[in-house]
N, C-alpha and C positions, 0 to 999 in steps of 0.2 A: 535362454540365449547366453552363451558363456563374455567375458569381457572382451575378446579377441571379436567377435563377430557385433558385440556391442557399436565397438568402437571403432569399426571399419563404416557399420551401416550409418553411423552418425556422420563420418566423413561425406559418404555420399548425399545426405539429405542435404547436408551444409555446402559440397561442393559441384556433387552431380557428374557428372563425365570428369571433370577436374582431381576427384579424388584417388582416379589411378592412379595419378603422381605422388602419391603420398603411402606410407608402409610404415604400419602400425605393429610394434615390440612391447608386450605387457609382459612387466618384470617387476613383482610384487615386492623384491628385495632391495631393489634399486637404492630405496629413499630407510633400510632398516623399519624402523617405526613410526616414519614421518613418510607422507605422499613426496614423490618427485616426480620429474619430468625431464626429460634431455632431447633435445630438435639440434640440429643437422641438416643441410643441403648441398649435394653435387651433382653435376649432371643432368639439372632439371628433375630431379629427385627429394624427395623429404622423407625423412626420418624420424616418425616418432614413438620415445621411448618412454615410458610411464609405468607407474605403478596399481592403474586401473584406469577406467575409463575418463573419468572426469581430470585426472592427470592428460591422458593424449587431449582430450578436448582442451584443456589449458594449454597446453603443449602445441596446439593448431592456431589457438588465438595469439600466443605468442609470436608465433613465427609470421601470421598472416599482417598483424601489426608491425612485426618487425622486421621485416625483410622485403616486405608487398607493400606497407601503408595504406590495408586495410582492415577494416574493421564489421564486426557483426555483430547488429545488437536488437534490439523489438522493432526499433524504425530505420534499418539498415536495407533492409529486402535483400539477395541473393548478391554475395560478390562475384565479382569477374576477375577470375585470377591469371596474372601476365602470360604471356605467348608461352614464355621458359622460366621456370619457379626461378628464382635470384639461389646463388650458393647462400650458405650461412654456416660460418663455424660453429662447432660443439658448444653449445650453451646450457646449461642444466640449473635446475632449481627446486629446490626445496620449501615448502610450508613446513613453517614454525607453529601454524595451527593445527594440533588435532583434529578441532570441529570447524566448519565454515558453513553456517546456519543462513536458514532462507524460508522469510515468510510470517506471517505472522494471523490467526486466526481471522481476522479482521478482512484480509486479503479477497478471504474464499466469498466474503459478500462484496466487497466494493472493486474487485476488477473479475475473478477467475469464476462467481456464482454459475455463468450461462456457457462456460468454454465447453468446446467440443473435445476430441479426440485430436484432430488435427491442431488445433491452437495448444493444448496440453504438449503435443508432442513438438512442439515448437518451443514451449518455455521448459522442457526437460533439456534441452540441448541448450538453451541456455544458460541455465542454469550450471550444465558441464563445463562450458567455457569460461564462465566464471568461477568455476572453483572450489563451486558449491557440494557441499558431501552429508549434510546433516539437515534434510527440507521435514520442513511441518506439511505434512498431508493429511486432508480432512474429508478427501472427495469420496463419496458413497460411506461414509460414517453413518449416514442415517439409514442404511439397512440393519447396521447392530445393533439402533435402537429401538426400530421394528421389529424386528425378532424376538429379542430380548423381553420388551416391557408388555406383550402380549403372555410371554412363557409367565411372567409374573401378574398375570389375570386380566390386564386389558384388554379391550376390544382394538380392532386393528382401526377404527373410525376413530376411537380416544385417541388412538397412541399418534395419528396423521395431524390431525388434530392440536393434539401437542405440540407437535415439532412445525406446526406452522408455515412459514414460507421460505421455498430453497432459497431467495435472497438472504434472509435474515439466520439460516440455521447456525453459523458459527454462535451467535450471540442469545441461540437457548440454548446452547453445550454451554456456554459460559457463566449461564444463571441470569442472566440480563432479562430475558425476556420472555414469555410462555404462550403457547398460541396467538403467534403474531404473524398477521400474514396465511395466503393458504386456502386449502389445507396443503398439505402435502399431497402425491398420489402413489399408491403404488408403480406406475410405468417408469413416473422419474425414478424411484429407489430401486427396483429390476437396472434402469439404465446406468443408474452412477454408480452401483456396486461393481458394473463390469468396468464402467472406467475408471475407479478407483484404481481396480485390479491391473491395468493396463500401464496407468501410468507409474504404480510400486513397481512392476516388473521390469519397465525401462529405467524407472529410478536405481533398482536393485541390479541390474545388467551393467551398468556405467562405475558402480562401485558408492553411491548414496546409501544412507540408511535413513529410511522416512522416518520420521514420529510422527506418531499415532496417538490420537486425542484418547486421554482417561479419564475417569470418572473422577469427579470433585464433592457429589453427592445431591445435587438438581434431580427433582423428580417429580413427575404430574403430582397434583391435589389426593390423587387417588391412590398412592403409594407412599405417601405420609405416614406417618408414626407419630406416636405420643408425645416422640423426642422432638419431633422436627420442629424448625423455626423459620422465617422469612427471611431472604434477604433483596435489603431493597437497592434500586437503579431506575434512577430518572423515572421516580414516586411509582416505579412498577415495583412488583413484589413476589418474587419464587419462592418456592418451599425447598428445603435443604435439609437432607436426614441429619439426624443429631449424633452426636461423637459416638455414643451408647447404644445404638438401634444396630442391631444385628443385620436388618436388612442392605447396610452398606455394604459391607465384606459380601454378602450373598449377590446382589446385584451387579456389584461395580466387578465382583470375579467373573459375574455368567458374559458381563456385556464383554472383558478380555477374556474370555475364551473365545467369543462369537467371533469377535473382531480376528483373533491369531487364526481364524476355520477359514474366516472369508479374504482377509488380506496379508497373512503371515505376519511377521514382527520380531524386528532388530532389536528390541528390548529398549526402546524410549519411546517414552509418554508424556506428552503435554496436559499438566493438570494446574490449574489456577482455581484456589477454591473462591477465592474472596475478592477477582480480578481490578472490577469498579465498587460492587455492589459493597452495601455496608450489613453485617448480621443484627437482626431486630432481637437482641437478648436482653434480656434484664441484667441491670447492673451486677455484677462481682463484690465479693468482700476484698479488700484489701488494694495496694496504691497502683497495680496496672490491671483493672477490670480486661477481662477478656485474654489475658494472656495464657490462662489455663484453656481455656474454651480451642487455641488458636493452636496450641502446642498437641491438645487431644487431635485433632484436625489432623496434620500435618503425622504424628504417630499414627493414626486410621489409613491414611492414604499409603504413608508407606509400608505397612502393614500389608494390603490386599495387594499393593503390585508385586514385591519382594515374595509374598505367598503365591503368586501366579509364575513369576519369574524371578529365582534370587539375585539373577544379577542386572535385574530392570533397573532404567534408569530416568527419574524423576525429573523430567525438564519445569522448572518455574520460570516463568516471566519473574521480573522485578516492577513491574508496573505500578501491579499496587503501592508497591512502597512508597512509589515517590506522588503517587495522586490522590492517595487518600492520607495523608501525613497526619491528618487529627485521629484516624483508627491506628494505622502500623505505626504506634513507639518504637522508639528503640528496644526495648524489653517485650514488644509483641515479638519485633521480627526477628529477634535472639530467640525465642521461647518456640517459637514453630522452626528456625533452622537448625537447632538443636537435636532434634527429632527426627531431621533427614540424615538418615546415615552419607559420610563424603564419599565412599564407592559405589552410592545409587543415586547421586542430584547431581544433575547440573542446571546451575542460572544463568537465564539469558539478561543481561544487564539490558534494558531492552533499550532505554532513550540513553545511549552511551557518548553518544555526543551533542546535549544537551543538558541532563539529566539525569545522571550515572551514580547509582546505587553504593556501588564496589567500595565505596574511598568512606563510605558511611557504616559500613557493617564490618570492617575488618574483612576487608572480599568474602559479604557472606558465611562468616564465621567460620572461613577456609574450605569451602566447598567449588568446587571447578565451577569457571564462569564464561560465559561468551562475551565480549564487546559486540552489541551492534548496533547500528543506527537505522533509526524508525523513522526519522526524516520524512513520511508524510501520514497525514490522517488523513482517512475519508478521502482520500483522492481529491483533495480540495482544492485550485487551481491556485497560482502564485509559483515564481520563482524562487526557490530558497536551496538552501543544502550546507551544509559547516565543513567544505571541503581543507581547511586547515586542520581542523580536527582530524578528521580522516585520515588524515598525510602524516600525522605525528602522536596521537594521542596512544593510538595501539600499541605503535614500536617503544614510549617511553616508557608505558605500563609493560611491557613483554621486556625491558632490558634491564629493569630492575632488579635484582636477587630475591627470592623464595614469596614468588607470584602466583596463585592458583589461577589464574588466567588462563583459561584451557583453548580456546576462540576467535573468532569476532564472524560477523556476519551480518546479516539485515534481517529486520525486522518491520515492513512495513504495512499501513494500511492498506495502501496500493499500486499499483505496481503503473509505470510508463510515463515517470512524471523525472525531471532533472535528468537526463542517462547520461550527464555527465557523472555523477557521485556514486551513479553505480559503477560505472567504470571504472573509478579510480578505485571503491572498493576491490573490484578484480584483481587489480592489480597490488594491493596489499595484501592479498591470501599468498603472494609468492615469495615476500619477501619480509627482511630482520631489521632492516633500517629502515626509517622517515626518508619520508616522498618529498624532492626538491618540487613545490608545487606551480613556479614559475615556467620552472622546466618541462615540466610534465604538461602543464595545459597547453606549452604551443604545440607539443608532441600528438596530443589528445586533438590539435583544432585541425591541425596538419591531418593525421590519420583521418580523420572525420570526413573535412572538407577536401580530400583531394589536392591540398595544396598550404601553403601560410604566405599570407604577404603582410606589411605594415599595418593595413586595415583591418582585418581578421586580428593581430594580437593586441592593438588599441580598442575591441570590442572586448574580445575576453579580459584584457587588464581589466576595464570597467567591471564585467559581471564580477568577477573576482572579488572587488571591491564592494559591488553595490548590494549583490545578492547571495555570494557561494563564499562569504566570512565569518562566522562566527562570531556573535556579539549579543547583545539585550536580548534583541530579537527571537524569540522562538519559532515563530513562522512566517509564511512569508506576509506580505503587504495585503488587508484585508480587503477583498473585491466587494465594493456596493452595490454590485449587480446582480451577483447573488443572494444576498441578506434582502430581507423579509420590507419592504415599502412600510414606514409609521406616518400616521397624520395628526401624532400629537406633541406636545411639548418642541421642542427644536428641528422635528420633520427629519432627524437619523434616522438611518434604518437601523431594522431590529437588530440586534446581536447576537452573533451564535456561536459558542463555545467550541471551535472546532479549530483551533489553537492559529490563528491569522491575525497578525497583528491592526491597531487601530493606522488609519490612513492619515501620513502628516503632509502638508502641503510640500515637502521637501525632501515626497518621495517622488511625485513628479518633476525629476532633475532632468537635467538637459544631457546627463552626461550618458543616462539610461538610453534616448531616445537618440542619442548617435551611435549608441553602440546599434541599435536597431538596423540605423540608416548606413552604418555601418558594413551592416554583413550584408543588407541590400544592395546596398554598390559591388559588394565582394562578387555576387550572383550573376548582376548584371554586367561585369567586365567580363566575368569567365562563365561563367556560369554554376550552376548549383547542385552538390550529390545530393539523395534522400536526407541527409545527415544534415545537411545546411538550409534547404527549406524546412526540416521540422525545427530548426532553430529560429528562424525566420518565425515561424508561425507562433513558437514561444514564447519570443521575446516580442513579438508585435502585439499579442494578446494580451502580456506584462503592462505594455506602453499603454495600451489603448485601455485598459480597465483602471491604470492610474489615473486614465484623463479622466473618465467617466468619476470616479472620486473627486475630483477638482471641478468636476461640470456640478455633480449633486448639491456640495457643498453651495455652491453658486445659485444655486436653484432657490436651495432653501432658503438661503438670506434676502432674494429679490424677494420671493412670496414673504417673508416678514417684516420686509422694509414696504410691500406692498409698490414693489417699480414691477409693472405690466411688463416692459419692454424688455428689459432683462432677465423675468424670468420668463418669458417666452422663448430668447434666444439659448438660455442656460435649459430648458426643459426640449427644445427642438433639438438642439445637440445632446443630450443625453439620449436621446428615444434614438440617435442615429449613431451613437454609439455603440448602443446594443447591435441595431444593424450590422455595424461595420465588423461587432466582434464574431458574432453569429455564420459570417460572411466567411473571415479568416481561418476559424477554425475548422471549418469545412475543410480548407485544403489539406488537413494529415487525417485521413480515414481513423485513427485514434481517438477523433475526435468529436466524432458523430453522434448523437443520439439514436437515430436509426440501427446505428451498426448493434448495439446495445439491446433493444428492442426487435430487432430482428433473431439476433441468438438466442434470445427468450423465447420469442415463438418457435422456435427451430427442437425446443424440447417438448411441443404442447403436441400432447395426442387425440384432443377433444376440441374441441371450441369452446369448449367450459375452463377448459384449462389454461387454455391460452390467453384468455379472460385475466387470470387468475394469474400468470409469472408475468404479464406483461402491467397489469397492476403494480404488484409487488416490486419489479424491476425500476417502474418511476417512485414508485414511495419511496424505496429506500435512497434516491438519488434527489428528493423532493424537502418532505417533512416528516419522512422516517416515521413518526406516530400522525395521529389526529394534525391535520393543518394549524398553525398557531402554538403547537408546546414548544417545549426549551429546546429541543436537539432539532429544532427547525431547520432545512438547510447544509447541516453537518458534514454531510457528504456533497456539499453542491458542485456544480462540475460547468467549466468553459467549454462546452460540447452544441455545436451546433443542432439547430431544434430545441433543446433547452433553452438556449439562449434564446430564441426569439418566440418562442412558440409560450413558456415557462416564466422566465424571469422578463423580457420582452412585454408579456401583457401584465404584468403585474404593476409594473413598471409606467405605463400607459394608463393605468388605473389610476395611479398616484399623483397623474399628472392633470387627469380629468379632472379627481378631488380637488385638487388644489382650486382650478381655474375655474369651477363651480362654485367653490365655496369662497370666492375675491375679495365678494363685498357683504358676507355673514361669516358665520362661525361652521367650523368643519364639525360635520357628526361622525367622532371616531368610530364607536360600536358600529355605526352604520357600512361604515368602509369595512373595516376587520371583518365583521360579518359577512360581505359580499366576497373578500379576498378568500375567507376561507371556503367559501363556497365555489368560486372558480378554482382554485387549489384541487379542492376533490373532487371534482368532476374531470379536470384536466388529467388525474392522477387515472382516473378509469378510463380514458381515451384521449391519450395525448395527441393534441394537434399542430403543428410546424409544419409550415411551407420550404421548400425543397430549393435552397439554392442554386444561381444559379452556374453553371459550372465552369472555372477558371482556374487556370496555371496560379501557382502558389506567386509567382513573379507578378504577375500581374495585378493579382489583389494586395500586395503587398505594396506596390509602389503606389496605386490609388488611393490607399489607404495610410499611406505616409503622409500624402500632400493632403487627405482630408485632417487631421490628426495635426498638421502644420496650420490649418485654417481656422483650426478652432483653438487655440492655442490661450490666448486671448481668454475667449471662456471656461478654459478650466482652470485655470489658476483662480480659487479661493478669494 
């Protein structure tokens, strides 16, 4: 499909009969060496002119934001465009970024693992209108490594085997993990090789260049070498060819070839050799052990791409750098960037507004670099986003003199969480100056909602403030209702590394919970677009899982002050907490556990199978390993059925202990034991009862005044 025909057919998905009115001009020269775009309207006519696809598709969201005050984004659903398009004079723009990156390994398990055809082709077209030109794609990878690691003597049972569970495969490309989950089947890898293939072909139609996962040097037990050593990740343990074993160059070539046969390739590769995982080597002689080890690594890898493709080019995360800061010295990560040549790497600074590499390494020892922001893990519920940063960090780094700042983009766990911060992302791929962010949010609440009154920008001031600033905070406010129920020592729940901050009594402010009550009014005077109930649902979820922290806290101090009555009240309000939260999220279909659990079975061709991804599907949204290890929760998620079905009876479990054990002593092993026991059984046949069905308005206002009633008891 050429770009001309691309980018009409995109019009029409997005507009539908609507998009007659719109005439689409691809002019590759427009922008010299940089993307542009130029929109126009007379007549009830639009005009757009662009340098490829993903330009007119920026070039539509422009116009549609700015001339219509609308907007399209994952929880927009179909706009309705005026009677007669509005005129708009000549406007044109330019990206100052070369690359505008999207996605991040992590993604393809914790939102995109179960997408079909039609959901893909929905988030390629978003992806166009925001601006995106450089996506990580990983979907049907595991036919390369099917093919491949049989041609090297396995059996096709080992090799399924290996690769474990379609939830979890990003994270045995990445060395993390090995036969986890699963098995695999042949029908899924037949199926997602075609849709890999479907959606590089619309990626590559629009004017994107996907990257394409490479070998880093992870390989079964059974393709091990003399050289090979372990690397370890959350006390798991992969094998890893060694810098010297021949067998890299021979495999990590056959597997890009397979890959260039089945899905073709714009010449970038995503290879992270040492991402989390730390290498189990014997000490080194001399004062940086391992920097030899790291630097052969890095000369290997670019070695086989550059011999596959001489002008391949090496995307790294910077991840590592900044989370294992006791292995990557300075003198490691000079010693291995050294070694990438600077016309075949480019680094993704990956936590660039948290956590940014660039300003530590001399930009990477001058090697092209992306700014993006990673802004969520694991899809873990909470408010957050450093939209300051956003609006200023890129333009100050881009206006500085002799900047290898090639970029910026995103890089997230996963994907449909803040779409405020993606947005304003968007809107940063177009431009050279810092975002006035005052300005921009009532622009942004106006487009959204349909309208702005006084109420609506007294809510956004608040989130501004409370949640979408940049400060200590890394993530957002830690929810107790997904962490793991303890019944020893102080009665906290468990903890889980999944970057959410500890809860302080004065994060349930008053100011949060009118901004709430705030958009609630806004609804109830005029009423609400898509845009403003999933806001509503957002920030109700925010409010209501701070209270449940202020109820838990309450709970625990009655049961060890030993007052009955208090912590009756403080435990009855928590278990109706989860209710209430269970309840709300229901109303944005994003929100479902079902919805999730259903897309899994949608790719089961057995009943064995389906056994098997709908397993998989809750673990990785559960306890990820064995119930009770460290990454417990990690990916926990504000998803109704989880909530009440998941976190709900675990919850109800804690509360039994308690009131059981009043007038003795609590037997921890004996709880732990049973939790993990419900854990895994839940994990092989999830069960949650089916709320019941109400207007997002009307659970919302309910559940203000329940939320106002208990007020009282969440406060600490």
């Amino acid at each position: 499909m050429n770009t001309q025909t691309a980018s009409e057919s995109l019009l029409h998905r997005l507009l539908g009969e609507g998009a007659s009115d719109f005439r689409v001009e691809i002019d590759p020269q427009t922008g010299g060496d940089e993307d542009s775009f130029a929109v126009s309207a007379s007549d009830g006519i639009v005009t757009l002119r662009g340098t490829n696809g993903v330009a007119i598709a920026s070039a539509l969201r422009f116009y549609l934001s700015s001339a219509c005050g609308l907007q399209i984004a994952r929880d927009t659903g179909a706009v309705e465009l005026p009677a007669r398009l509005p005129d708009f004079e000549l406007t044109e723009r330019t990206s100052p970024w070369e690359h505008r990156y999207h996605m991040n390994f992590c993604t393809f398990s914790y939102t995109t693992a179960f997408w079909d055809w039609e959901r893909w082709e929905r988030e390629v077209d978003l992806m166009a209108l925001h601006g995106i030109n450089l996506p990580l794609n990983v979907v049907g990878n595991e036919g390369v490594w099917y093919r491949v690691f049989q041609d090297f003597g396995m059996s096709e049972e080992e090799v399924l085997a290996f690769m474990g569970s379609a939830a979890f495969l990003p994270f045995t490309w990445h060395g993390s993990v090995r036969y986890h989950g699963g098995p695999m089947t042949v029908e899924w890898i037949d199926s997602h090789v075609e849709l890999g293939q479907r959606i590089m072909d619309r990626q590559r139609s629009l004017g994107m260049k996907p990257v394409l996962p490479g070998f880093a040097g992870y390989v079964p037990e059974i393709l091990k070498g003399e050289t090979s050593f372990e690397v370890e990740w959350m006390d798991r343990f992969n094998y890893v060819l060694g810098t010297d074993d021949p067998t890299f160059e021979k495999l990590g070539s056959a597997l890009l070839r397979e890959q260039e046969r089945l899905f073709g390739s714009d010449g970038y590769y995503a290879i992270d050799p040492f991402i989390e995982g730390l290498p189990q080597l014997p000490a080194e002689d001399g004062v940086e052990p391992g920097a030899a080890m790291v630097a052969k690594r890095a000369a290997q890898i670019t070695k086989m791409l550059t011999g596959h493709n001489p002008a391949a080019v090496w995307v790294l995360m910077s991840w590592a750098f900044q989370y294992r800061t006791e292995y990557w010295t300075p003198a490691r990560i000079t010693a291995a960037l050294n070694e990438m040549p600077v016309m075949n790497t480019l680094i993704q600074d990956t936590w660039g507004e948290h956590s940014p590499v660039w300003d530590k390494t001399e930009e990477f020892e001058g090697r092209p670099w992306v700014w993006t922001m990673l802004h969520n893990f694991g899809g873990r519920p909470g408010m957050h986003g450093a939209l300051d940063l956003v609006a200023n960090e890129p333009f100050r780094i881009l206006n500085q003199p002799a900047r290898s700042m090639a970029g910026i983009g995103l890089s997230p766990e996963a994907l449909d969480h803040d779409p405020v911060a993606y947005e304003l992302m968007a809107d940063a791929v177009w431009r050279r100056e810092a975002i006035d962010l005052d300005t921009w949010i009532d622009d942004y609440a106006r487009i959204r909602y349909g309208r702005l009154d006084d109420g609506i920008r007294e809510a956004w001031r608040i989130l501004l403030r409370e949640v979408y600033t940049h400060g200590e905070r890394t993530g957002p406010v830690r929810s107790v209702i997904m962490c793991r129920p303890r019944v020893e020592g102080d009665l906290a729940a468990e903890w889980t590394g999944n970057t959410t901050e500890d809860f302080e009594p004065k994060d349930l402010s008053a100011d949060m919970i009118r901004a709430w009550e705030l958009l609630i009014e806004a609804a109830l005077a005029d009423g609400a677009t898509p845009g403003l109930e999933r806001d509503i649902v957002d920030l109700g979820l925010e409010v209501l899982s701070r209270t449940a922290n202020g109820i838990q806290i309450r709970a625990r101090s009655a049961f060890v002050k030993r007052d009955r009555a208090e912590f009756d009240a403080a435990a009855g309000a928590l278990l109706d907490s989860i209710r209430s939260m269970d309840e709300l999220a229901d109303r944005y279909p994003g929100y479902r556990f079902r919805t999730w659990l259903d897309a899994a079975r949608g790719w089961a061709t057995s009943e064995a199978e389906e056994q098997i991804l709908v397993h998989d599907a809750t673990l990785i949204n559960t306890s990820w390993f064995a119930p009770g290890l460290p990454i417990q929760d990690y990916a926990g998620k504000h998803w109704s059925g989880l909530i009440s079905g998941y976190y709900g009876e675990r919850w109800a479990r804690w509360v039994h202990a308690l009131e059981a054990a009043w007038e003795s002593e609590l037997d921890v092993d004996a709880f732990n034991e049973q939790l993990s026991q419900f854990e895994a059984a839940w994990q092989h046949a999830p069960k949650f009862e089916e709320p019941v069905s109400e207007r997002v308005l009307d659970t919302a206002v309910r559940l203000r005044e329940w939320n106002r009633a208990v007020a009282a008891v969440a406060q600490p």
